[in-house]
Each structure stands twice: as C-alpha cells, then as structure tokens.
C-alpha positions in Angstrom: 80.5 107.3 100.9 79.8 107.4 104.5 78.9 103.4 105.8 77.5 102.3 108.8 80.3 103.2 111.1 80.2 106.7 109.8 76.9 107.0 110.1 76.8 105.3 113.6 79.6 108.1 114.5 77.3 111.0 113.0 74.6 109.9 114.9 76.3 109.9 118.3 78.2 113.2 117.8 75.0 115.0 117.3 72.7 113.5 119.9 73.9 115.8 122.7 73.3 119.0 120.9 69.7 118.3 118.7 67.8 115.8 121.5 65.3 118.0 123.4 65.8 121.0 121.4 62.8 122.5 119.4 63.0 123.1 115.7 62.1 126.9 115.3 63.0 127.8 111.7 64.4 125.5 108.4 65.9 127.3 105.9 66.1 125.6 102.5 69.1 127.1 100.0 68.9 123.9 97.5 65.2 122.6 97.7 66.1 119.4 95.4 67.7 117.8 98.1 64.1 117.5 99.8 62.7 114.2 98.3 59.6 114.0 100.4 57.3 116.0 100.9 57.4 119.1 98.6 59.9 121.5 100.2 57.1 124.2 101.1 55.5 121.8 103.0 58.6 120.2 104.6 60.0 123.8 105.7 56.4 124.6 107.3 55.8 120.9 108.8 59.1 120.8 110.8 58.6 123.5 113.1 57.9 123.6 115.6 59.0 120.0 116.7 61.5 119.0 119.5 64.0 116.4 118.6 63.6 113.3 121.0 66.1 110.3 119.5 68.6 110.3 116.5 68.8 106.6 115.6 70.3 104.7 112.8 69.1 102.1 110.0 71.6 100.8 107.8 73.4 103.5 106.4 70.2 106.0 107.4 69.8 108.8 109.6 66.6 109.0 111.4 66.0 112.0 113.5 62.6 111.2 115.9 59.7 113.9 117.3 57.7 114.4 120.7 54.6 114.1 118.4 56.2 110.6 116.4 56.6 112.5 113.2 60.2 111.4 111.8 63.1 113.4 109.8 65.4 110.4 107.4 68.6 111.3 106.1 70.6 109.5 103.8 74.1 111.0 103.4 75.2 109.7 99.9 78.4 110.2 98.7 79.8 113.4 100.0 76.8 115.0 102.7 77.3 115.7 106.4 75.0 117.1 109.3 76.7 119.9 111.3 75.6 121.6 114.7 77.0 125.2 115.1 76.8 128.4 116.6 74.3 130.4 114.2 76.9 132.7 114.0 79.2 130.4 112.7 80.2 131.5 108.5 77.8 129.4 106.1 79.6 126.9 104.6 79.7 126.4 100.4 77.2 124.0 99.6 75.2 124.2 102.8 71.7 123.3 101.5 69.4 123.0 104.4 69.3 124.6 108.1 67.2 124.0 111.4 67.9 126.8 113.7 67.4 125.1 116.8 65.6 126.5 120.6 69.3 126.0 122.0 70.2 128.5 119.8 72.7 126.3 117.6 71.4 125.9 114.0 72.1 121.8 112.7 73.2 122.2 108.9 73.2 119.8 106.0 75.9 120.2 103.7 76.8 118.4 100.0 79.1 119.1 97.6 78.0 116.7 95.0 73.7 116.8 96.3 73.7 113.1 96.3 71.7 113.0 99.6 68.5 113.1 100.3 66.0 113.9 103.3 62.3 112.9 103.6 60.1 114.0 106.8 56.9 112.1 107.3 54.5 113.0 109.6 53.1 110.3 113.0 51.5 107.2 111.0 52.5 108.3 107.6 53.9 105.0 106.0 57.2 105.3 104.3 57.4 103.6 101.3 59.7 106.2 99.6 63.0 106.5 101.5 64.3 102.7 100.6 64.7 102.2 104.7 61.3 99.5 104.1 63.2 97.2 101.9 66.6 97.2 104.3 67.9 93.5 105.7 69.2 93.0 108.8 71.2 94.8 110.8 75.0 93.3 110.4 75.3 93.7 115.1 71.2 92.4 115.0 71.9 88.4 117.1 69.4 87.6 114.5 72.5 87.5 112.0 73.9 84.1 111.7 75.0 81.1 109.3 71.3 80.4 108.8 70.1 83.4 107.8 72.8 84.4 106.0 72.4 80.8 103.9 68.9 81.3 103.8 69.7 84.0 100.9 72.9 84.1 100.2 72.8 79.9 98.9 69.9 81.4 96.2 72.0 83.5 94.5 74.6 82.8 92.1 76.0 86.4 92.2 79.9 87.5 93.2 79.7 87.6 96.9 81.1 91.1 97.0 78.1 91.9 95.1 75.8 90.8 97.4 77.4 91.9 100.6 77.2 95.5 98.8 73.2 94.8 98.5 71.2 96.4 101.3 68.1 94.0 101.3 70.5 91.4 102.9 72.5 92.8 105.2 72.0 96.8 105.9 74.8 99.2 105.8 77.9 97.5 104.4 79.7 99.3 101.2 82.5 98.8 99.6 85.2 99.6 102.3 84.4 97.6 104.9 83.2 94.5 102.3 86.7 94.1 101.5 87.3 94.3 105.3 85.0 91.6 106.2 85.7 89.0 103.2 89.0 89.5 104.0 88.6 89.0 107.7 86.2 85.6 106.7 89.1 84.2 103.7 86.6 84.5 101.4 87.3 85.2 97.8 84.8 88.5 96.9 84.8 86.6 93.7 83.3 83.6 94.6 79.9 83.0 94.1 77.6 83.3 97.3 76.0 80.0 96.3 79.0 78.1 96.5 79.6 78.7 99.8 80.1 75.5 103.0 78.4 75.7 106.0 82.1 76.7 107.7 82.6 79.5 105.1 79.1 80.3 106.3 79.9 80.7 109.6 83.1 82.5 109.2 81.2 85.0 107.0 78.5 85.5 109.9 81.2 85.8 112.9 83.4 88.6 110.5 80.5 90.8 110.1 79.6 92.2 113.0 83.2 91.8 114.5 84.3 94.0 111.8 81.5 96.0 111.7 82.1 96.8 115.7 85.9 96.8 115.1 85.5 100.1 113.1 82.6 101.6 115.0 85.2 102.1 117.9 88.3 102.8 115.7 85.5 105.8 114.6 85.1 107.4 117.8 85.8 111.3 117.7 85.1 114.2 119.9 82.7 116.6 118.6 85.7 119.4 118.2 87.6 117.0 115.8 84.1 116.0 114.3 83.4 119.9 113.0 86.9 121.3 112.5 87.1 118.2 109.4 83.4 119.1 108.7 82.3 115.6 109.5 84.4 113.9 106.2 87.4 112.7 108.6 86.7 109.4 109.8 89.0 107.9 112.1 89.0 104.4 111.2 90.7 105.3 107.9 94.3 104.3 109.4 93.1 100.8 110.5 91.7 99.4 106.8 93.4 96.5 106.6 92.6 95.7 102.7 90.9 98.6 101.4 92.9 101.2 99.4 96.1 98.6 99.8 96.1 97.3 96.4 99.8 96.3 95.7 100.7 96.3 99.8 102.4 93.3 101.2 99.2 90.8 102.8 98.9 91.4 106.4 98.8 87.4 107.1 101.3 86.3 104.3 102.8 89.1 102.7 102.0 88.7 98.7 100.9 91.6 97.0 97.0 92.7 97.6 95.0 92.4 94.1 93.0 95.2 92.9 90.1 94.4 90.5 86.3 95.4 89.5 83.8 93.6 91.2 80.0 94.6 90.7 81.2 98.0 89.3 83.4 99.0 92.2 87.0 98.7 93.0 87.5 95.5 95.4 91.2 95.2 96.7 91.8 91.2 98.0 94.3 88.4 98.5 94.5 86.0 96.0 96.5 83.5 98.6 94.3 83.7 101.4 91.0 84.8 100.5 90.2 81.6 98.3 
C-alpha cells in the first residue's frame, strides 16, 4: 500500500500536468470505486472545473478547484493516478478518466478496487472520507514528546499498533513503522504506555527524520513515474528493516526477527530495539 512518501511522490509528479487545466469530460468504467456522491452525479459535477492545488493529508490525495469544490483520493492497496496522452492504450483495470483542457486525460487505475474517490462540492462538510478523524501530520512542528505522550501514555496497545493508527499520527503503515521504531530502539512490541520521557523523545525525532528520509530517497522523474505505472517507488532499496527478516542488523549484525504484530508482518531487532 502506497504511504505517505508515495503519496507525497504522486502528488508532486502530477502537479505540473493537472494544475490550471480544466476538467472537460470523466469517464467512469467501474462506478463502485465512486464512494461519494452517486457516480451520475460525480461524472456531471466535475466538469467543467480547473484544477488549482494537489495537496496531501496523511496518506490522501486531495485535488482542489477555482470554485473550492474538492476531488479526495485514497489509493489503497494497489491504485495509482496516471496523466497521459489520450491516445495513450487504456490500461486493464483503468476505472475512472478526466480528459483534461491540455488535452492529456489523468486516469485512475486498480487492480484489486480497494480505493476510493469522493468529490464534494465548496462548503459541503466531509464527514465520509475518514480525512476528518486524521492526527497529525508526522513533518507538522506540532509533533513532539508531548503530544506524542499526550496519547500514546493512555493506551496500553503494542506500539506498532498504534503508530499503524491514523488518528495519532497520519500516514505511517507498516513499512516505514518498522523504519521508524527501528530508527527510535524501540521494541514494536512494547506497550506505548510504558514508554520514558527519552524513549519519548527518540520516538518524536525518528518520525519525521524518517518520514523526510524516504520522501527524498522517493524522488522520480515523471518518465520513470509512468513507464512503472506509478507502483515503483524508489525508496524500496533503502528500507533498512522492512522485508529483511533473517538479514544481519545494520548496527550489530544478529539476525532481524519477523513476527505478527496487530495483524501485519513487523520485521525488528530483538538486540537493539528493546
């Protein structure tokens, strides 16, 4: 599933293409991937409105309008947003299209329809889309010891668990979890109550470090960006824990553990992360 520097990377690869264009058809192939409103009424409401800001929320895709109307898109597991000639051959599982004023059509494509899209209209509350009930943003300065204590001292849950929850901190999944616990020497076993005012600390400094880290080790040009149809991420090679389950530690060389944590597959050092 795409996380926040994915989604980050999306946002800026598309921005050049979609911001001051006008949207002067939609075409909906699958119309279950429309969660709000009904997809007659999405297709119509759409057009014609000219893009003015793609901006991200957690791991959310919001795509802004000159009259403050606003287009969400949540990726899921396996979606991706495409801009390409309108000549350029349909992909399989290409759901919905926007054929654009510059003449480039921007395409959302999923395999496995886990994502979603919602449009709402200027002053129309959302309360459907799950961006309302999002925590802080893991670069927002607001994110520090204090807040982090504030919640995470409540709960007796693993801390893996509650990193992976977006009402605390907003965007983090499971890859770059085991990046950051490993990066704060913090067991994703231990529960977030337990946790000292330096462990605190660490855990608020390794966030958005890592977070940032990967956001550049992302970067792509567009080219790369649509010959891997938006699934190649380029901070893959730089995971220092995840997917290394077995690999020698990077600080003291045991073997990395691999075990389920909150349903998902968590990959830590016994040794360091204590």
């Amino acid at each position: 599933m795409p996380e926040l520097p994915e989604v980050e990377t999306v946002c800026r690869i598309l921005s050049p293409d979609l911001l001051g264009c006008r949207i002067e058809r939609v075409t909906l192939n699958r119309k279950d991937v429309i969660a709000h409103p009904r997809a007659s009424v999405f297709a119509e409401a759409l057009c014609p409105k000219t893009a003015t800001a793609i901006t991200r929320r957690g791991k959310y895709i919001q795509i802004l309008f000159d009259d403050r109307a606003r287009l969400i898109v949540h990726l899921r597991m396996t979606g991706c947003l495409l801009i390409l000639p309108r000549e350029a051959p349909q992909e399989k599982h290409t759901h919905v299209i926007l054929d654009l004023s510059s003449g480039l059509q921007m395409r959302y494509i999923d395999p496995r329809r886990f994502g979603r899209l919602w449009f709402f209209r200027a002053g129309e509350e959302d309360r459907l889309s799950g961006i309302h009930k999002l925590g802080m943003e893991p670069l927002d300065p607001e994110l520090c010891a204090a807040s982090l204590g504030k919640t995470l001292l409540r709960r007796k849950k693993m801390l893996k668990e509650c990193l992976l929850d977006q009402q605390i901190v907003a965007g983090i999944g499971n890859i770059y979890a085991d990046e950051i616990l490993f990066a704060a020497r913090l067991s994703p076993k231990r529960p977030a109550c337990s946790l000292k005012a330096d462990e605190l600390a660490r855990l608020a400094a390794a966030i958005p470090a890592c977070i940032d880290e990967y956001i550049h080790k992302n970067q792509t040009t567009r080219e790369d960006y649509i010959q891997s149809q938006g699934r190649s991420y380029r901070s893959t090679p730089f995971l220092k824990i995840y997917g290394h389950a077995g690999d020698p530690c990077p600080l003291c060389g045991k073997p990395l553990v691999q075990a389920v944590i909150a349903q998902r597959s968590s990959v830590f050092c016994e040794a360091c992360q204590r």
